[in-house]
N, C-alpha and C positions, 0 to 999 in steps of 0.2 A: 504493500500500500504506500502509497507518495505519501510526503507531509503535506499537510492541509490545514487553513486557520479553522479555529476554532467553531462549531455554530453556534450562531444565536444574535445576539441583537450587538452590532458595530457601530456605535454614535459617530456620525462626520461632527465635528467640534468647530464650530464657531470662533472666529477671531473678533474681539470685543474690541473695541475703540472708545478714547475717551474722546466724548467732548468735542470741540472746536479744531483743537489740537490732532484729533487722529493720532494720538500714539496708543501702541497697543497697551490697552488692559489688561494689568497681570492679576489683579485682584480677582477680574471678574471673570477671568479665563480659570484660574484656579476654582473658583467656586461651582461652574459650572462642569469642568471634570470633575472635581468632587461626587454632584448629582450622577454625572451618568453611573462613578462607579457604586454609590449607594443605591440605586433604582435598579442591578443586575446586570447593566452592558457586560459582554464578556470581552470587548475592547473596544481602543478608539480610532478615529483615522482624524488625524493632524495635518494640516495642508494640504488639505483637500482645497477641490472647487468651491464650497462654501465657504471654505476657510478665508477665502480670499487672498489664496497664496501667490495669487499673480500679482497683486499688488502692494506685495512687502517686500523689504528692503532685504538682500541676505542676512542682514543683524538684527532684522525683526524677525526674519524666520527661527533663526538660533535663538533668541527672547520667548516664542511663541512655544518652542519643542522645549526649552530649558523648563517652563515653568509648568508644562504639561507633565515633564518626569517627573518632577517633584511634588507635584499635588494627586498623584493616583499611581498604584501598583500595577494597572492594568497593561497586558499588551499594546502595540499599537502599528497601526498603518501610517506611513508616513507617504505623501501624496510629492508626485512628482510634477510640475508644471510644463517642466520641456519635453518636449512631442523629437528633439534629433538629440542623437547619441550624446556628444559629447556635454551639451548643456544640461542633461538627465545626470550622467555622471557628477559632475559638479555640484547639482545640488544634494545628491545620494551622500556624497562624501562628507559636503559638510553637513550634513544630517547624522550621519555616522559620527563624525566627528563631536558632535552634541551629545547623542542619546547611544551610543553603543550597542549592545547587546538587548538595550530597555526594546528596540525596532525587532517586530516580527516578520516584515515586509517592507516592501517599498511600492505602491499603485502606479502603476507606470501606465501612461494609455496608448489606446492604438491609433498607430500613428500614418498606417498607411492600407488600405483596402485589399493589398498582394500581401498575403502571408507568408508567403518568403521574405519581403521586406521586416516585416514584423517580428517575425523568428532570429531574425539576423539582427534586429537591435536589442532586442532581450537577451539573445546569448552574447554579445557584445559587452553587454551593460556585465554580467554574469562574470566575463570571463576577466574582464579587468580588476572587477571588487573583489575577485578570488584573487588576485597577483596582487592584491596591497598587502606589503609585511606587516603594515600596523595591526590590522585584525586577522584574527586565528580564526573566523570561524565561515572563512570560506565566501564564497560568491554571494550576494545578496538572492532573496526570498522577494517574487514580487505576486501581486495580485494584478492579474490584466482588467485596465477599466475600458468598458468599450461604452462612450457617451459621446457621440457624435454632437449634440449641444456644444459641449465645450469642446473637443478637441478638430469637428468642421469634418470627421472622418467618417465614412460609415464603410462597415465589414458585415459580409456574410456571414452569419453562424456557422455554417459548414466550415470555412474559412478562422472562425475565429478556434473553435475548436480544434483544427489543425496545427494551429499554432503554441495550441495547450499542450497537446498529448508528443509537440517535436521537446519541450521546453518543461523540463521536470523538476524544474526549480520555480516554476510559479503556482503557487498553491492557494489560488483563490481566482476566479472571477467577478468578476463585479459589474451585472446585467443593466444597461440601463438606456437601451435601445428598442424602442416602439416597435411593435407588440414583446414586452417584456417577456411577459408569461410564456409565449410560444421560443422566445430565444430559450429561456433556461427550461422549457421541456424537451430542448436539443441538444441544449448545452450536458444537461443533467443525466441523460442517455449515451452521451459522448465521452466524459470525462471522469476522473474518480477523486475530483477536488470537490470543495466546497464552491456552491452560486451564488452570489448574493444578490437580490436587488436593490432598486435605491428609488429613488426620486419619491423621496419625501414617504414613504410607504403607500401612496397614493395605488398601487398595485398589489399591497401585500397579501390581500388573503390567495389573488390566484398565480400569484410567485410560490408560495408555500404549495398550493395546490399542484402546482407544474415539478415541485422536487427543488426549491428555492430550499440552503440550509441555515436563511435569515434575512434579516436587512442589515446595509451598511449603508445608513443615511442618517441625516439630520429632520428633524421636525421637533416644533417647541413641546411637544409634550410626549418626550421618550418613552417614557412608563407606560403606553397605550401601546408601541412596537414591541417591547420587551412581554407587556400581557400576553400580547397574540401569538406572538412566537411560542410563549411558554405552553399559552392555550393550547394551540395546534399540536405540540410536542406529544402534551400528557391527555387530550383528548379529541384531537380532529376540528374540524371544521365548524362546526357549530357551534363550539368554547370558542374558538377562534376570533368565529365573526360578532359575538357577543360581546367579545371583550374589547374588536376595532373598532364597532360599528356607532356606538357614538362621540369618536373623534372623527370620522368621516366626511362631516361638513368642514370642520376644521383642516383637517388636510387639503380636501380641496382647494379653501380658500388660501392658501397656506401656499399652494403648486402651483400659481397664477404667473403666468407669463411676464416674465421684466421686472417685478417686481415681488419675485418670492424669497428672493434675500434679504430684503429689507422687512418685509410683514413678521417673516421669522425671527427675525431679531427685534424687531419692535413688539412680538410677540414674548420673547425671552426677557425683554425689559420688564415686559410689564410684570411677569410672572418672580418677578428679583434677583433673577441670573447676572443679568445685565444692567450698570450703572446708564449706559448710552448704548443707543440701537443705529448711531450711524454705521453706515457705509464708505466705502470708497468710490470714488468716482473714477472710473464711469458708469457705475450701480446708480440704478438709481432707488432716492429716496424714499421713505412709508410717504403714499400719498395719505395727506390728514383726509379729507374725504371718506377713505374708509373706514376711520375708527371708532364708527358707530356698526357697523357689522364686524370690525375685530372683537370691540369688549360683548357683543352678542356671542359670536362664536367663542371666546376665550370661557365667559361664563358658564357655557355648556361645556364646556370641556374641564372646565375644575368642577362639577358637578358630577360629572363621567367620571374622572378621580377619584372622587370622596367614595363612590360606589366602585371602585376598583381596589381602593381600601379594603374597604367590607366585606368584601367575598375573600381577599386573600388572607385575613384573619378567620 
């Protein structure tokens, strides 16, 4: 059997900003790892696409990994921004160079529609972090993200599969190409890793139903992904959708085109994660206009809570 991340629920972790200013929040980034690893995440992924890792400084990004070691035990996925070899290298290293041994992987996305291409930047990346004398333990561990949104790329599943089973050092995929559910019920027949999907869980009960062995995403109220996943575990479909099914207005609104990184975080503010729910630009801002259907939907979802509470005592 290959190595494989672990299932269950993968929090993408938020980069918090203060204020005016835009320097990264360490307080409220710590507080907010905290949460996911007391709510059951069994890891996180750090610079990621929400993370807003395209628009940190190398010395925010080291700032942002620093204070994530130290405020939680958990594994973690570290996200890569560069789409060509050598810029992927670079930030792998000095990621390495931060968190050591604490990195279970590295998310590397796909970067070109030939799987040949693909295979050949993975074992690339592979074969030089195996040649660095500083670390003993060999080539880096990565999870293939294939999310055509951000990375402009789309790959066939046949195609991406391919590139899994040449490449025995990546132990995770990370599905998040429209129709999900049908990618990871090929994927999942294809491979002997772990699938994860993402985009907000807004597909999760039929990722799970397709042979999904989790979510690896963000959305303001983790504890509803970590329910469902546990639901589905210890009793199928039904626990499942009971336990998602009244964040689901929430997520939608949450998954909204252009503006669902900023809702979520203005979402995370409100909830006390978050001191400030700015963005970077070119994100754009919470329009105020919605925040008469956020604190509607927020309400119904800390009410969903309190009853997520109660059944698991």
């Amino acid at each position: 059997m290959r190595e494989t991340l672990e299932p269950g629920v993968w929090g993408v972790v938020a980069t918090p900003f203060a204020g005016s200013t835009q320097d990264v929040d360490t307080d409220s980034l710590a507080a907010l790892v905290e949460h996911y690893e007391a709510i059951g995440a069994v890891g996180l992924t750090v610079l990621g696409v929400f993370g807003e890792a395209a628009s940190l400084a190398p010395e925010e990004r080291a700032l942002v990994l620093e204070t994530v070691v130290e405020s939680t035990s958990l594994p973690l996925v570290v996200g890569i921004t560069a789409l060509a070899t050598r810029p992927a290298l670079e930030e792998i290293r000095a990621a390495r160079a931060v968190a050591g041994d604490r990195i279970a992987a590295f998310m590397v996305q796909v970067n070109s529609p030939n799987p040949d291409i693909v295979t050949g930047h993975l074992h690339a990346i592979h074969s030089a972090t195996a040649n660095e004398s500083e670390h003993s333990d060999g080539g880096v561990k990565m999870v293939l993200q294939d999310y055509p949104v951000a990375s402009g790329v789309s790959i066939s599943t046949a195609a991406l599969a391919n590139v899994v089973q040449r490449s025995d050092f990546v132990v995770a995929v990370k599905a998040e190409a429209p129709p999900t559910s049908l990618a990871i019920t090929e994927l999942s027949a294809a491979v002997d890793i772990s699938v994860f999907g993402g985009l907000g869980g807004q597909c999760l009960l039929d990722e799970l139903a397709a042979g999904a062995a989790g979510a690896m995403t963000g959305f303001s109220f983790p504890e509803a992904l970590v329910a469902c996943v546990c639901a589905w575990r210890e009793s199928g479909y039904d626990a499942a959708r009971n336990a998602l099914q009244p964040f689901l207005p929430l997520i939608n609104f949450e998954q909204q085109a252009r503006i669902a990184l900023a809702v979520r975080k203005e979402l995370l503010r409100e909830r006390g994660f978050l001191a400030d729910s700015a963005v970077r630009a070119p994100a754009a801002s919470f329009p105020s206009v919605l925040r008469d259907s956020l604190r509607t939907h927020l309400a119904e979802a800390e009410t969903a809570l309190e009853s997520l509470a109660v059944r698991s005592h």
